[in-house]
C-alpha positions in Angstrom: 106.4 144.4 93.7 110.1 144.2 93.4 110.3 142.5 97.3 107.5 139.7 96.0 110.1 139.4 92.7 112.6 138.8 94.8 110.9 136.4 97.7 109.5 134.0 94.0 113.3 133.8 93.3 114.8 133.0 96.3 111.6 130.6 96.4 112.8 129.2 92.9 116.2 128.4 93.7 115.1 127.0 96.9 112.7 124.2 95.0 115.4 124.2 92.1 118.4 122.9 94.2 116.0 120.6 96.3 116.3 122.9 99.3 113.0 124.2 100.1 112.6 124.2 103.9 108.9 123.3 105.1 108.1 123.6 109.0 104.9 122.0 109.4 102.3 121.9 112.3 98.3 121.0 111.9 97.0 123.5 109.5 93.1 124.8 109.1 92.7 124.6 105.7 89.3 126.5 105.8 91.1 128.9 107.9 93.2 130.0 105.6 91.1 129.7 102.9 88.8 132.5 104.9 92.0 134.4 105.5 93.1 134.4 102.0 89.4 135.8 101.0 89.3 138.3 104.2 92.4 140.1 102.6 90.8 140.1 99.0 87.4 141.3 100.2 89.5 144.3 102.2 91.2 145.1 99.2 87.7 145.6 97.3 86.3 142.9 96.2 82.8 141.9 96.6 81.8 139.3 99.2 79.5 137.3 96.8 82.8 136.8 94.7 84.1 134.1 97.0 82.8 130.4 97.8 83.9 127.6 100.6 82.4 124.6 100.6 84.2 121.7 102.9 83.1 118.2 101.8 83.9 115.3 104.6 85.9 115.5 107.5 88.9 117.0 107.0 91.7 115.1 109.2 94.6 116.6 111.3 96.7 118.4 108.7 100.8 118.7 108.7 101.3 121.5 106.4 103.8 124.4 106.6 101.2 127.0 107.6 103.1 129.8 105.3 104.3 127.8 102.5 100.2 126.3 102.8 98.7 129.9 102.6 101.4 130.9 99.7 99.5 128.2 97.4 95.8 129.2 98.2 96.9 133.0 97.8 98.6 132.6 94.4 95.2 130.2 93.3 92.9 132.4 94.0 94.9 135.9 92.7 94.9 134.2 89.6 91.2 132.9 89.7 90.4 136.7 90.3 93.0 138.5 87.8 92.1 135.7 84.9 88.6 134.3 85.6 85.5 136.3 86.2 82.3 135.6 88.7 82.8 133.6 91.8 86.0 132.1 92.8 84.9 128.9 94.5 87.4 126.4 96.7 85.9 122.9 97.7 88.3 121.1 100.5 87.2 117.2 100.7 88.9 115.1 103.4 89.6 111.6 102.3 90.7 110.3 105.6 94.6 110.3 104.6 94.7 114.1 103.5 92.8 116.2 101.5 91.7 117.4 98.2 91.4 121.4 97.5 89.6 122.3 94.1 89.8 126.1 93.1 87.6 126.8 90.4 86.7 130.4 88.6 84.0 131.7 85.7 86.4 132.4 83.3 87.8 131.7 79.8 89.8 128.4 81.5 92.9 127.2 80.4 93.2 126.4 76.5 94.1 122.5 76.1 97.2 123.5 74.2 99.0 125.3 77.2 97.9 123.4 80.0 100.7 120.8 79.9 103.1 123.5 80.6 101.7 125.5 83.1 103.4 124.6 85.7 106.6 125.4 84.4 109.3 127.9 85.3 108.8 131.8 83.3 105.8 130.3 81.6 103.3 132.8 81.3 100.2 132.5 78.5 100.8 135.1 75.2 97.2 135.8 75.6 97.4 137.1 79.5 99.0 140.1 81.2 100.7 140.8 84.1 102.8 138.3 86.5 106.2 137.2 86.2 105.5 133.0 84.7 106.6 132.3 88.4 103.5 131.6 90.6 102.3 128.2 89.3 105.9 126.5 89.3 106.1 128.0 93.1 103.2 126.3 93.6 104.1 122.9 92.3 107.1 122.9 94.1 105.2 123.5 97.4 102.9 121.1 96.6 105.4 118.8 95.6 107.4 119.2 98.8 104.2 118.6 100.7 104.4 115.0 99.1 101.1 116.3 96.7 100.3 116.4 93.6 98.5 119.1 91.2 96.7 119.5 88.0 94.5 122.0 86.0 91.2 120.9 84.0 88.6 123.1 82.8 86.0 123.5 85.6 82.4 122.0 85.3 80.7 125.5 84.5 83.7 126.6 82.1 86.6 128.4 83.8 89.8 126.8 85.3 89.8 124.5 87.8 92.8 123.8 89.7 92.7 120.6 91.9 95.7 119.6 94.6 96.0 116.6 96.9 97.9 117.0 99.8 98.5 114.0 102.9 98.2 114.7 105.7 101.4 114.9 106.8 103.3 114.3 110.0 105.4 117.0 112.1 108.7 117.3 111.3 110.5 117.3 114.4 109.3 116.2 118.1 106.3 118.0 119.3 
């Protein structure tokens, strides 16, 4: 716990001062995905709990694969720790990147705290447990990526969280 505290700080200062390092290479978005579920199902939780789907063809990806698989982890925790039923991610290729949904059962996010979010220490007076870190972390990443974010209450109530990320190019010769 106090090695992950420490790894979201460093991470904090890094998007803070503009100096958050990304190494990217072509990424399997599914891949992780089914990587980030694999370590969720061996720590307990039921199979049926967790959804793919993959609309389109998803085109070559240039993602950092850690900072990439830091985002999807940190989604989905929360869709388990603060929604309920089945934690469903939808990846749709649109030709110049792709579009990753991650949508749970649960209460959602109340209109009235959604603008903020995505802020540094926020964390919801109604909620428990995490340090109001993750989801600024994740904005930065996404940020870096050249992507964008956004929460909305999903179709069957729950929160759905929806990034867009280009495809990318490599950042140095391959």
């Amino acid at each position: 716990r106090v090695t992950r505290l420490l790894a979201e700080l460093l991470d904090v200062s890094r998007i803070d001062t503009g100096r958050l390092a990304l190494h990217k290479q072509v990424v399997d978005l599914a891949g992780i995905v089914e990587r980030v579920f694999a370590g969720h199902i061996a720590g307990g939780e039921q199979p049926d709990r967790f959804v793919l789907q993959i609309l389109g063809a998803v085109p070559e990806m240039w993602l950092d694969p850690d900072k990439t698989d830091q985002v999807l982890a940190n989604l989905v925790e929360n869709a388990l720790r603060h929604g309920a039923g089945a934690v469903s991610v939808t990846i749709a290729g649109d030709g110049d990147g792709a579009t990753v949904t991650v949508d749970d059962q649960g209460d959602g996010v109340a209109d009235a705290v959604a603008g903020q979010i995505f802020t540094k220490f926020f964390r919801d007076r109604a909620r428990t447990g995490g340090t109001g870190l993750g989801l600024y972390i994740v904005k930065g990443i996404i940020d870096a990526h050249g992507g964008t974010i956004a929460v909305e209450r999903a179709p069957g109530g729950g929160a759905r969280f929806r990034f867009r990320l280009p495809a990318g190019e490599p950042t140095y010769p391959v």
